[in-house]
N, C-alpha and C positions, 0 to 999 in steps of 0.2 A: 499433222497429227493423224489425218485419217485417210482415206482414199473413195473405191469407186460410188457411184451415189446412185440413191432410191431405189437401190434391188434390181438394178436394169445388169442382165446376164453378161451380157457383152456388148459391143461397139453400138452405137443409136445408129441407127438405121435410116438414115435421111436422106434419099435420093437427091445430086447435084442441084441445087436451087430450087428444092419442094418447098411449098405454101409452109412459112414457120409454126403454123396451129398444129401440124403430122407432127412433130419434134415429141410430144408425149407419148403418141398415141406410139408411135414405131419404135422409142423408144422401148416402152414396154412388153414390145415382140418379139426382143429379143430373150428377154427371159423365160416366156411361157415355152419358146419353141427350147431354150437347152434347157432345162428345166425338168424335160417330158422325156430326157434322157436317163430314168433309173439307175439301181443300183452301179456299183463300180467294186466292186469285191469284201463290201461289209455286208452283216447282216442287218437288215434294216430294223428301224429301230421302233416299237412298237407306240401307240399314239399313246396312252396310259405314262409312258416313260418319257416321254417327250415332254409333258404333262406337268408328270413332277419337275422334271431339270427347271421346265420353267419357272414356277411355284416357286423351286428355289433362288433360282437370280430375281424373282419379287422380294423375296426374305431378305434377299444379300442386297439389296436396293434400299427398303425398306430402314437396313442398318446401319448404311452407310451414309444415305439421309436424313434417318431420323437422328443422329449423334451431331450431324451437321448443325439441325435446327435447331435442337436440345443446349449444345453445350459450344456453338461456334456462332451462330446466327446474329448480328448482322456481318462477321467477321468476314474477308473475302475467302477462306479454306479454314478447314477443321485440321488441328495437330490431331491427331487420334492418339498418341503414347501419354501426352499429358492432357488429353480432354479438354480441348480450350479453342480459343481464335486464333486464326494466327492474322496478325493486324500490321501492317507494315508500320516499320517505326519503332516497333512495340520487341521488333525480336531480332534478335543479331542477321545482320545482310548476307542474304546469302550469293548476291551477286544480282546477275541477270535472271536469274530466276524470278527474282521478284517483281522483275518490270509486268507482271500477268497481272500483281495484285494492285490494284487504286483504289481501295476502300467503297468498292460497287457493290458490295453481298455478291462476288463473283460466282460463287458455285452454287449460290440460289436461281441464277438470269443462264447459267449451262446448264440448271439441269430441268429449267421448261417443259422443253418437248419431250424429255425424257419420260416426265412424267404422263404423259397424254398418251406414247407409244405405250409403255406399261399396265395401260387404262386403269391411271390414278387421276382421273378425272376432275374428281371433286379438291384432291388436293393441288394439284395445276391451278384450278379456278383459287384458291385462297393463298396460292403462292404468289399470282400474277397480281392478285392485290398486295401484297406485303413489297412485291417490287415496286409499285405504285405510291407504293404510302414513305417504304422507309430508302428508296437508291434515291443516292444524288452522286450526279454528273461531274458535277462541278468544285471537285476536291481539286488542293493544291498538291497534285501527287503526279513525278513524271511517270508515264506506262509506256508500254512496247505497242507500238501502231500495230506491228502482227497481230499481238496476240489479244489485245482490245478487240482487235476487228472480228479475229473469228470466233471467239469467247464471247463478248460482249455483244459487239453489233448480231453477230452470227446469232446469240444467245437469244435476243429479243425478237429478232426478225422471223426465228423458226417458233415462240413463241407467239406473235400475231398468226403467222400460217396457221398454227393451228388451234388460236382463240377461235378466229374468223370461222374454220370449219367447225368448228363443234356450235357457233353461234347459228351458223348456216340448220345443224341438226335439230336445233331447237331447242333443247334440254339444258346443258351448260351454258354461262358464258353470254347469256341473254343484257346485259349491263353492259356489257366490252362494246368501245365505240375507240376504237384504233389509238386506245393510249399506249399500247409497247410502241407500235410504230411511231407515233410522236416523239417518245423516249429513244427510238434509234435515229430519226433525223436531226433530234436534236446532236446525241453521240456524233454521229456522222460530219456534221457540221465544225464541231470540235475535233476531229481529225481532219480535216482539212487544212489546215496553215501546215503540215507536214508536208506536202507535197510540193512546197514553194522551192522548188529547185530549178535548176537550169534545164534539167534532164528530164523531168518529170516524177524520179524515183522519191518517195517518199523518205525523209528524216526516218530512222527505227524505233525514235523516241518523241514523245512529246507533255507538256504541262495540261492533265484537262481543265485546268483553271485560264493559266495563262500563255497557252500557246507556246510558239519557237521564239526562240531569241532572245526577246526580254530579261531580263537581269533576273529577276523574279521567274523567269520559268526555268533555270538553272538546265539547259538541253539547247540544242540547236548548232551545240558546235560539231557534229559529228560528223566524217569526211564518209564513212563506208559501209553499207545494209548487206545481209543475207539475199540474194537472189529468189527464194523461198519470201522474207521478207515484203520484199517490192513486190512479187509477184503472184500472191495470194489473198488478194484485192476483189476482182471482179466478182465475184458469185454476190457477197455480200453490200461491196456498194452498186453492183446491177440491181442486183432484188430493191435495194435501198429506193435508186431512183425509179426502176416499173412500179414498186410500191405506191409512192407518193408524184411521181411524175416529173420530181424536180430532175434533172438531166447530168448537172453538175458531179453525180458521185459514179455512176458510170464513166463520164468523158475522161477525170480522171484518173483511173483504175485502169481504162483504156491504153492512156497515154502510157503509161507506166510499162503495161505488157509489150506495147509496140516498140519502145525503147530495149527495154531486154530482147526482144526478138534481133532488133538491128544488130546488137553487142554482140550477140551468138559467136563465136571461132566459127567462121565460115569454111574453114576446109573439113575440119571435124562435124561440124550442128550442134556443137556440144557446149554450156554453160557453165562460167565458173564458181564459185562455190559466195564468194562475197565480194560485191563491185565497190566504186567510187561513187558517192550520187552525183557528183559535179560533172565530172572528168564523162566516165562509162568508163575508166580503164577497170579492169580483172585486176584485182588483190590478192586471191589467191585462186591460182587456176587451176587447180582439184574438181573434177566433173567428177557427181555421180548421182544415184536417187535416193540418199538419204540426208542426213541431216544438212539444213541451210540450200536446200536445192528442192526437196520432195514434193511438198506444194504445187507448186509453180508448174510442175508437168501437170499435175491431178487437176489443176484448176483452167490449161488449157483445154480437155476433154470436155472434161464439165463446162465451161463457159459454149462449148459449141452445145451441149445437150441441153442446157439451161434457155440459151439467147439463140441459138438457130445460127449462127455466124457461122459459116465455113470456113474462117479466115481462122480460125484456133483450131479447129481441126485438120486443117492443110499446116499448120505450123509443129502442133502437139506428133503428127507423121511423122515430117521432118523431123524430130528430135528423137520419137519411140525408134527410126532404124539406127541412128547413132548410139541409142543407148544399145539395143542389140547389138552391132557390130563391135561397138569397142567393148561398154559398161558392162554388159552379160557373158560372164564366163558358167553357163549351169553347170552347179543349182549355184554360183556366186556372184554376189553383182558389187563388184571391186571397181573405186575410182579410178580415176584415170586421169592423166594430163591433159588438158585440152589440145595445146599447140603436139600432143606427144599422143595421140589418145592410144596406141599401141602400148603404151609406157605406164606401169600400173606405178599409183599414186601413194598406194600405204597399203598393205597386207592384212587390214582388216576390215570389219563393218559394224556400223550401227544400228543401233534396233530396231531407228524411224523406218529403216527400207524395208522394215515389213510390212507397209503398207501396198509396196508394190506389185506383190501378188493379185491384190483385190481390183487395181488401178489394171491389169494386165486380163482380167475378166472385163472387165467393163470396156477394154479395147476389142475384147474378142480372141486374144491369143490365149490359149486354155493353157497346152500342154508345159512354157515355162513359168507360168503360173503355179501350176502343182508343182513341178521340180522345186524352185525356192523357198514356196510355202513346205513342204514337206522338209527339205535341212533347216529350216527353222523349227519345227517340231521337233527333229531332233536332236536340236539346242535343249531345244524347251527340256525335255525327256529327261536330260542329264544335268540340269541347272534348275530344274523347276519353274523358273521364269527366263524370258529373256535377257541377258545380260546387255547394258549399254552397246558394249561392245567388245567384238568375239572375234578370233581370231582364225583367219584361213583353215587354221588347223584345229579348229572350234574350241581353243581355250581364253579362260574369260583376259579379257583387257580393259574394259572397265566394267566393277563388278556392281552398279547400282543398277536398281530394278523401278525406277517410278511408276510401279502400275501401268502401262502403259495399254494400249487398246489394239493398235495394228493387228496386234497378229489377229487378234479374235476378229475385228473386221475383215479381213483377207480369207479366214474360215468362212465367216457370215458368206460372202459373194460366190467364192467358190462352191458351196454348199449349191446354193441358188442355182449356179452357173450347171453345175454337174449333178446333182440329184443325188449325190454317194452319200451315204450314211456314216462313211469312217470321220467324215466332217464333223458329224453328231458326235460322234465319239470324241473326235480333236476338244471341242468345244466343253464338253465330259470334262476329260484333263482339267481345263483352266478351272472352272468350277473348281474344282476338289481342291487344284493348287493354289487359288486365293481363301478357300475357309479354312483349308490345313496350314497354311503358311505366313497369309499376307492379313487375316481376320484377330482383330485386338478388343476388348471389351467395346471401346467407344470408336470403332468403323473398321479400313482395313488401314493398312499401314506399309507406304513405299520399302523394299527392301535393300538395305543400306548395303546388303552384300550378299549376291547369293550364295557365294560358295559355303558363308557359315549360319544363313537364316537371319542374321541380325536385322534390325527397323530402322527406320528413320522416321521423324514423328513430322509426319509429312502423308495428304491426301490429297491431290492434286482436284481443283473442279472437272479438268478432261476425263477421270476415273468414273463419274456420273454420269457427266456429259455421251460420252459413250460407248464404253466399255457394258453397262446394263443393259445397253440398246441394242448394241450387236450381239450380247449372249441371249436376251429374249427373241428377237425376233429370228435366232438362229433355230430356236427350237418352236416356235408358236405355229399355227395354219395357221392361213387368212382370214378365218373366221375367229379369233383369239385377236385379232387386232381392229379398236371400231372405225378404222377409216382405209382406204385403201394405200399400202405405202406403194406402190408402183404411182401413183400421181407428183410425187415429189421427190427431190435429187437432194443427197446430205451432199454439206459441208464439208471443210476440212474436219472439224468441231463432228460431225456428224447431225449440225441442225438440218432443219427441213424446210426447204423452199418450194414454194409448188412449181410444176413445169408448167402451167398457165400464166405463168411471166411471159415465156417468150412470144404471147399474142400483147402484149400489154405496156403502153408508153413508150410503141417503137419510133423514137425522136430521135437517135442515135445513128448516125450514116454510118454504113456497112461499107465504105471503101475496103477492097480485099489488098492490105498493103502486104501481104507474105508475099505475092510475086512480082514485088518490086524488087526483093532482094535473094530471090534463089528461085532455081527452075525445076521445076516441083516434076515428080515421076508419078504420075497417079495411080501406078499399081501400086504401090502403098498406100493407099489411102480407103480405107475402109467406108465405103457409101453405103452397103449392107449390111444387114445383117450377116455374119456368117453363116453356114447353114450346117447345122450341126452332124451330118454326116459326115462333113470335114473336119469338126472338131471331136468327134468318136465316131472313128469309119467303122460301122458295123460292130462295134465289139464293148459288148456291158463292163468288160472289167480293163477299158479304156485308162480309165484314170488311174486303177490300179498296178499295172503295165509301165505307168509312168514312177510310179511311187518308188516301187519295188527293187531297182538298181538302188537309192538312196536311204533305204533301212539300218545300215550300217555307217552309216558315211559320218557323223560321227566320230562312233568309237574306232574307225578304220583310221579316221585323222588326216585329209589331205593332206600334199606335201604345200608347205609354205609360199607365199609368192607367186601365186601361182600365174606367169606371165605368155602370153601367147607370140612366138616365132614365126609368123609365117612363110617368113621368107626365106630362111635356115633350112627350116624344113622341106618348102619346095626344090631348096638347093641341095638336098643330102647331106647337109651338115649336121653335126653333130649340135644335141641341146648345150645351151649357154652354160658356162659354170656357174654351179648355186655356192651361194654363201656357206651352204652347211657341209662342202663337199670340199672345201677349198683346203688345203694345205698347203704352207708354206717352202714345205720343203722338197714338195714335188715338183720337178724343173717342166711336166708339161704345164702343169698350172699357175705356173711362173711365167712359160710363153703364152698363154692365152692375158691373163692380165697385163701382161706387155701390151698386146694386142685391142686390145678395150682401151687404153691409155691411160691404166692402173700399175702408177711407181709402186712397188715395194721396199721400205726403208727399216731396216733391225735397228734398234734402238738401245742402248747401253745396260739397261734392265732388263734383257730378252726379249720385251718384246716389239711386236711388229707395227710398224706406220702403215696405211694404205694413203695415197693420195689420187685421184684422178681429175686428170686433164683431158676433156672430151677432143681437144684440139690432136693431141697425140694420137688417135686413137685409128686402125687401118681404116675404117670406115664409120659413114652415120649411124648403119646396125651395131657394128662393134660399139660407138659408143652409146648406144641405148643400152647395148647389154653391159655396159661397166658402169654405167647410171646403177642401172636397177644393180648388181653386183652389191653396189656401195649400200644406194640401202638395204638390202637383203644382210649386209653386217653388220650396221647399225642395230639392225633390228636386233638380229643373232645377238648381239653383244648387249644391247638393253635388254633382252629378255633372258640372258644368264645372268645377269647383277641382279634382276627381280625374283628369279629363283633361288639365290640367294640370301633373298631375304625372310621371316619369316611372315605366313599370312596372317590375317587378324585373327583372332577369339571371337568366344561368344559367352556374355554371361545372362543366360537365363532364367528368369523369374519363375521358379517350378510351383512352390505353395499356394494357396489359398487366397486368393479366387483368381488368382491368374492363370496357375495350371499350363503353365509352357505358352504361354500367349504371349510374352512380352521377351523379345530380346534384344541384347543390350550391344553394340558392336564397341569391340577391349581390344585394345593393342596387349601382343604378346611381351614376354620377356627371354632375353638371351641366356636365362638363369635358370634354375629351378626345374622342377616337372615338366617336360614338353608335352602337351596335351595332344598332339597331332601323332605321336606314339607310343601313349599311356590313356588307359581308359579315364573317361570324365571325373574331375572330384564334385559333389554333391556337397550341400551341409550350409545349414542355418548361420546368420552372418551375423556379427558381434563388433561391436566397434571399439577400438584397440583403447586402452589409455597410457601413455599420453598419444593424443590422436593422430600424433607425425610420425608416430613407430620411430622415432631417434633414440629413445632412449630404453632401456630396461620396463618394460609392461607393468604396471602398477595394480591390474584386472586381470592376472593369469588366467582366473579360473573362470573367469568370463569370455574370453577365446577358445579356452579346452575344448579341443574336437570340432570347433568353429572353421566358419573362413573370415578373418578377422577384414576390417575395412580401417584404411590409414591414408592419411591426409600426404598428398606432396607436398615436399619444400624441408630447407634447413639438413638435409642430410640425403647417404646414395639409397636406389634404389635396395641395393644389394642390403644394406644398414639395417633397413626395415626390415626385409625378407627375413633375415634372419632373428630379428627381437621377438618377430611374430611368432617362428617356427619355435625357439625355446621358453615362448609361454605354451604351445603345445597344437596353434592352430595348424588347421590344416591344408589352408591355403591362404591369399591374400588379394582384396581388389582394393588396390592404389585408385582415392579420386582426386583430381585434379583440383585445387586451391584458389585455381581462377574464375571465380565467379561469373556463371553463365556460358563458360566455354561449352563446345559440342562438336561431337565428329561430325555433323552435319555440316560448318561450317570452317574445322581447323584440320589438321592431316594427325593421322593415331601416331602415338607413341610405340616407339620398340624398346622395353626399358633395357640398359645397357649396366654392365656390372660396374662393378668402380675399382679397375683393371686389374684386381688379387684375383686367387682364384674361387673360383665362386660355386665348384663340387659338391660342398656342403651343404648348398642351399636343397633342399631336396622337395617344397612343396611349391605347387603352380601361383604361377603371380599374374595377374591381369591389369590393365592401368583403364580406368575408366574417366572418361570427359565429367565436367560438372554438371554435365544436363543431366546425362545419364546417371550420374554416382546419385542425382537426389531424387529418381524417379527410387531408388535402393529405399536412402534415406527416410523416404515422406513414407515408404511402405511399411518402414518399424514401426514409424510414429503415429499410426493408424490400427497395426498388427505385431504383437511384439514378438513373433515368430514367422522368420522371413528367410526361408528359406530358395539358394538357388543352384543353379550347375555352372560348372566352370567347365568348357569343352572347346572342339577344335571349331565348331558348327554346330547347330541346334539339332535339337535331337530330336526323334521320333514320339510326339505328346502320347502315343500309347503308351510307353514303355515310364513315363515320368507320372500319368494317370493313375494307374496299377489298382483297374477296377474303379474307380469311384463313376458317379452317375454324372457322365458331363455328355453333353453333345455328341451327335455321330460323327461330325466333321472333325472331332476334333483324335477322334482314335482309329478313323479309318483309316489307314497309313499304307504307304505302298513300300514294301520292303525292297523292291526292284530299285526302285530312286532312291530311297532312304539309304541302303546301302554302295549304289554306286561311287566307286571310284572318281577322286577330281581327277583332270584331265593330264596326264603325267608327266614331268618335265623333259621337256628335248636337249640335251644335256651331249652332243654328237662327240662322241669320244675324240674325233678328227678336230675339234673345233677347240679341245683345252688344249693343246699344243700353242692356240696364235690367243693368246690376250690381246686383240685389236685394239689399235689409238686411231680412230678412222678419222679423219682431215677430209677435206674436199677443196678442191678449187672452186671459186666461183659457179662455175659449170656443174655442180654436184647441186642442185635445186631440192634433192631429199636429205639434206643432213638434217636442217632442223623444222622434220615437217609436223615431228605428232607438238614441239610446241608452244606451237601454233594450232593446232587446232581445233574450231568452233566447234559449239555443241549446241547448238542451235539447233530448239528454241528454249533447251533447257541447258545453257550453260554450268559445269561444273562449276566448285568454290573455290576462289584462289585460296591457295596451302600457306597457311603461315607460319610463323617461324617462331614454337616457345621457345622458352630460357627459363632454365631452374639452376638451382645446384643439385639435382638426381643428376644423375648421368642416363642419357637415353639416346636411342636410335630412331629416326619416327619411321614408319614405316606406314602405307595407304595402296592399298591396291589399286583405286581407280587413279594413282600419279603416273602422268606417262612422262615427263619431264628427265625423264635417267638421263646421264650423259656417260655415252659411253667411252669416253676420252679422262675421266674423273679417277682418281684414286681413291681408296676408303681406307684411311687410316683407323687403328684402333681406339677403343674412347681412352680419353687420356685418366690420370689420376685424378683433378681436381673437381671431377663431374664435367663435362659434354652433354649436350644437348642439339641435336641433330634435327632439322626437317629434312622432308622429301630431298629437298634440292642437298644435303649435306652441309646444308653450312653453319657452322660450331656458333654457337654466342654462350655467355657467361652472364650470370647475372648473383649476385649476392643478395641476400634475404636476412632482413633484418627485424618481420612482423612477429607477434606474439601470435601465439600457436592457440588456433580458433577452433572453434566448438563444431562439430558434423551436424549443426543445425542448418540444412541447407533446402531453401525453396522455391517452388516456383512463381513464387509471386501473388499479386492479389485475386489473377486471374486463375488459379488452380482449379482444377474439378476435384471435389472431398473425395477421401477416399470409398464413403460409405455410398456418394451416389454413385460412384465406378460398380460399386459390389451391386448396389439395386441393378445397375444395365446390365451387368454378367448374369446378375439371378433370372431376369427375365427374358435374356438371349438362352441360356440353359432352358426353360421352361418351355422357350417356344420352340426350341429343338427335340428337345422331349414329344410333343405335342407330333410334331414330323413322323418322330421312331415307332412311336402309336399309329398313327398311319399307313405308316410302311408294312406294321406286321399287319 
């Protein structure tokens, strides 16, 4: 989750077998000296403004904790949409995601040290008691060994660091007598029976009550971990044992890394994405530095900067030139095949790799550091947030935003690293883009989609943990923080370990086993610091030199695929044929696919089979390039069936007191108003009678001029549509009849007509989940005037404010982003000609790669499959699962019901048509205390505005 540690600029600076007490001290040399490198083509930015930025990430702190404590506390995370706990057990599964929570008060023990760097002093000291008094360990709940370790363990251990220093100061903390750390050796001890492998790689799972295996600990059967997983260990169980001295949680954290070093693809240096813990065989052998791999480099570096070991840092070399060579295409950093590394693995990226900018300062290498970090800005620029994941061509592929921190970390170092001020500005942005976008009465709120603004009622504890950490200490001087951060290296988590470990409990043999298995070239190996003439020869607007090619890159849209020939090219050959250029009916294109050992087979409905047989093919290059060929159609041909479809909705909450803060993510309809080429409808909501819209409106005048709200089930969508519009509304949101459903958890509907023609329908239709339809519902039953917008994407809160006195954040608006363009569809006129049915031989290893793929550590939810009698389409932007071999029949007469995957079920409805009394349960926050936290989030923004002028 995070990258480089404790503000050190670049590589630690350890001369070959120096005294491990230098490991701080040189350390922290390297920063002051690039550091002293000023500006880089901004203007700098005055200490007054610095000032406020800061002020404000306290405010944004302040809200996203205090809502925590308020209305979530002892819960392990805060919903923020419906103000409550989220309590595993308690709320529909969202998969792997949940393996983070075990009923620890999780995001109370992340956000610790949080509170210490933000010098919340006082509240730290009364937090570390409440973990004291109310965490237990010892719940019968399985959790993710990862994410226990750097959350939790990470959590308490950067909390004793900096009990201890503030006890040391005298003032705080004077009572503290190492009870977090008893609380982590206990933790520690309870991850231990994971590691009982052959291999040494730790189980992903474990019971903290009852361990592996036992019947009762329901875990232990698992054959396969994350690489990332296994190898994200040491910082926390080293600090664990220098702490306490016990030796055990080091040894095996140890084990663990030396094992995955041995596994490495030794002709490439490259790791695969998720192993076997028995075996060591590679399961899927997708190298790259984002999700399920990220870690694991970050914690090489740091394990030498932390422990003094040269043995990770001769190892972490060896892997940073293979990631340059194959994984780094600037500014892109695209998987790869291990056994292929030439051979790019999938045509996009994940958002974790934005940590690797920051991981690429802390090595020392500045200049692809800026390159990546800047096309990730401008991602950002045109999406508002990072999207999961985005597309060579920088269009979204999955469109969820969990708050995530990397980039701002990567800002944070770079800043450090280069002294530029446009950093300050970078870091500006996010500010503005989580209170304009991501800020909801009760904290901030994951964004379910960027391209339409919608939420998901979801705040992750890493959002605390250190997102506030890296936007403070990006804008604070040294004198703004009371202890010095250059004496401790963050975590993955961003906790704080001191570098005075690596004098402390050295019991640990230092055997150098990296060159037992490769022969190491030490001019890769960074023993110095760099010296920062090399890294800005002479020139202040260095960094900015580097930016400047990449301003555009973007909206310019690389081409796809972007795959490296070298050896073609040394030969004068011509580049490989792309997918998107390919026509079937041109006879040299015909002989090249010959040539790759790509059959071409016409098919009796026109169109075309692709098969390849790498065996066919005139050579090994030819068939790499008919590899990639194949999937570069795959891809083409799943991302026209997606374009195809249409995107989600947004229905948001404009009135009183929510004021465009709350939106709602609504599958479209094939019917009615298209919102994506008709201006928004607006207008206060009325709930239909009879409330399934089957029948003739019995409340005309109770929908007049409304947007009516009607129940599914018992008749088609289209049915409704229409009962609604000739009592006179003027739109309609469809909720869902399944009690507790949620697009958090299920794939959105595309509601589909009920096969007549459905012209007539003429006002917009949205289909909303049961979570969502009753965040609608509980808002009449609190306010009998509730009104919202129905749109393609959330709109601009000035334009829906219109004058009233709310916050600056909330009507500062950028018309630049607010108006930009989504990203346009590639649509290659050459390309409708082949409807591809793409086959593969054995040998085609990318037919079915996206699914399959992890999302690690935040696994998406598996898609399921409703059944109505409505006739609908589902349709979910973040499904990568198309197949693009599939046909898409029309829905039938009798009602159809589609998920992602297409597949039809039928279901008859036989229940009495129920009342829109729909709730969240015992746990709800009233609506009148939501209004109290708005009034007093309004007042203390006010109080800002006053300031300002």
């Amino acid at each position: 989750m995070s990258t480089a540690g404790g503000g050190r600029g670049c590589g630690s600076s350890v001369p070959p077998r120096a005294p491990w007490s230098l490991v701080a001290a040189t350390a922290a040399l390297c920063l002051v000296s690039a550091t002293s490198v000023g500006t880089a083509g901004a203007a700098p930015m005055s200490r007054e403004e610095k000032q406020k930025l800061g002020n404000q990430v306290l405010e944004m702190f302040d809200h996203a904790y205090g809502n925590y404590m308020e209305h979530a506390y002892p819960a392990d995370e805060l919903m923020p949409l419906t103000c409550r706990g989220r309590v595993r057990g308690q709320e529909p599964s969202r998969g792997d995601v949940d393996d983070a929570l075990g009923k620890f008060s999780l995001t109370l023990i992340d956000s610790l040290d949080t509170l210490v760097v933000l010098n919340k002093t006082k509240e730290f000291e009364d937090a570390v008691r409440k973990v004291l008094r109310d965490v237990n360990l010892d719940n019968d709940v399985v959790v993710s060994v990862f994410e226990t370790n750097i959350r939790v363990l990470g959590g308490l251990l950067g909390g004793h660091s900096l009990a201890i220093m503030l006890k040391e100061k005298g003032e705080y903390m004077q009572w503290y007598n190492d009870e977090l750390l008893q609380m982590a050796k206990q933790l520690g001890y309870k991850l231990l029976p994971a590691f009982n492998t052959t291999s040494g790689l730790p189980y992903p799972r474990i019971n903290l009550k009852f361990g592996i295996r036992k019947p009762e600990a329901r875990t232990g059967t698992e054959t396969d971990t994350c690489t990332a997983c296994a190898g994200t260990l040491i910082l926390e169980f080293a600090a664990l044992s220098r702490f306490t001295g016990a030796t055990i949680f080091e040894e095996y954290a140890r084990k663990a890394l030396d094992f995955l070093w041995e596994k490495r693809q030794r002709s490439s240096n490259l790791v695969g994405v998720t192993i076997n813990i028995h075996t060591g065989d590679w399961v899927r052998k997708d190298s790259g530095v984002g999700a399920g791999i990220d870690s694991y480099y970050e914690y090489l570096l740091k394990a030498y900067v932390l422990l003094g070991d040269d043995s990770f840092l001769e190892r972490f070399n060896t892997h940073y030139d293979a990631i340059m060579r194959y994984i780094s295409q600037p500014p892109l950093l695209l998987d790869v095949h291990i056994h292929k590394p030439m051979l790019n693995a999938r045509t996009w990226m994940d958002a974790l790799l934005a940590f690797f900018p920051g991981l690429q300062v802390l090595k020392g290498d500045i200049r692809p550091a800026i390159e990546t970090h800047e096309m990730l800005y401008q991602v950002i620029k045109k999406h508002n947030f990072l999207p999961e994941a985005f597309t060579t061509d920088f269009r979204v592929h999955w469109a969820q935003h969990p708050l995530r921190p990397e980039f701002a970390e990567s800002t944070y170092f770079l800043y450090k690293a280069t002294g530029d001020p446009y950093y300050l500005e970078v870091g500006k942005t996010l500010i503005e883009n989580l209170n304009k976008y991501a800020r909801v009465p009760c904290g901030f709120a994951a964004m379910k989609d960027v391209r339409t603004g919608s939420h998901e009622d979801r705040m992750d504890s890493f959002f605390l943990a250190e997102m506030f950490k890296y936007l403070y200490l990006l804008f604070a001087d040294k004198e703004d923080i009371i202890f010095d951060i250059e004496d401790y290296i963050f975590t993955t988590e961003a906790h704080l370990l001191p570098l005075w470990l690596s004098t402390t409990n050295q019991s640990i043999s230092r055997k150098n086993t990296t060159s037992e298995y490769t022969e190491l070239d030490d001019s890769n190996f960074d023993w110095t610091c760099p010296n920062t003439q090399i890294l800005f020869p002479n020139d202040p607007l260095y960094a900015q030199s580097i930016r400047e090619p990449l301003k555009n890159v973007v909206d310019k849209s690389c081409p796809r695929g972007i795959i490296r020939v070298e050896e073609s090219f040394r030969s004068g050959a011509k580049p490989p044929l792309r997918a998107r250029d390919f026509m079937a009916t041109n006879p040299e294109h015909l002989e090249i696919l010959k040539k790759m050992g790509v059959s071409l087979i016409h098919l009796k409905d026109g169109r075309v089979q692709l098969v390849q047989h790498a065996i066919q093919a005139a050579s090994s290059i030819d068939a790499e390039d008919g590899l990639r060929f194949m999937q570069e159609m795959i891809e083409l041909s799943s991302q026209q069936q997606k374009e195809q479809q249409l995107p989600p909705r947004a229905v948001q909450i404009v009135s009183h007191p929510f004021f465009g803060r709350v939106v709602l993510t609504a599958g479209p309809a094939q019917f009615g108003l298209d919102l994506s080429k008709h201006k928004e409808t607006r207008g206060f909501v009325a709930s239909s009678r009879p409330y399934n819209g089957c029948s003739e409106l019995t409340n005309p005048e109770a929908v007049m001029g409304k947007i009516a709200l009607i129940q599914r089930g018992q008749c088609m969508f289209a049915e409704k549509a229409r009962n609604i519009q000739n009592a006179g509304a003027i739109g309609g949101i469809v909720i869902d009849d399944n009690e507790g459903s949620s697009s958090d958890t299920a794939p959105l509907f595309q509601m589909a007509g009920d096969g007549k023609d459905t012209d007539d329908i003429k006002i917009p239709m949205l289909f909303l989940f049961s979570k969502e339809g009753s965040i609608i519902l509980d808002a009449i039953r609190e306010y009998e005037e509730v009104e919202v917008l129905l749109s393609d994407k959330a709109k601009d809160r000035a334009a829906i404010i219109k004058g009233k006195m709310i916050p600056s954040y909330l009507i500062n608006s950028n018309p630049e982003m607010e108006n930009e363009e989504q990203p346009s569809s590639e649509n290659d006129s050459q390309n409708q000609s082949v409807d591809p049915v793409i086959s593969g031989s054995q040998e085609v290893e990318l037919v079915d790669q996206e699914s399959s793929e992890e999302r690690s550590p935040d696994s998406q939810p598996e898609s399921l499959s409703p059944a109505d009698t409505d006739s609908a389409a589902s349709v979910s932007p973040s499904e990568q699962n198309s197949n693009p071999m599939e046909n898409h029949e029309p829905p039938s007469l009798d009602g159809e019901c589609t998920d992602l995957d297409n597949q039809v079920q039928e279901q008859s409805e036989t229940e009495d048509e129920p009342t829109p009394n729909v709730s969240w349960g015992k746990k709800v926050q009233p609506m009148d205390s939501i209004l109290a936290d708005w009034n007093e989030d309004i007042e203390a923004f006010e109080m800002m505005e006053k300031d300002e002028l």
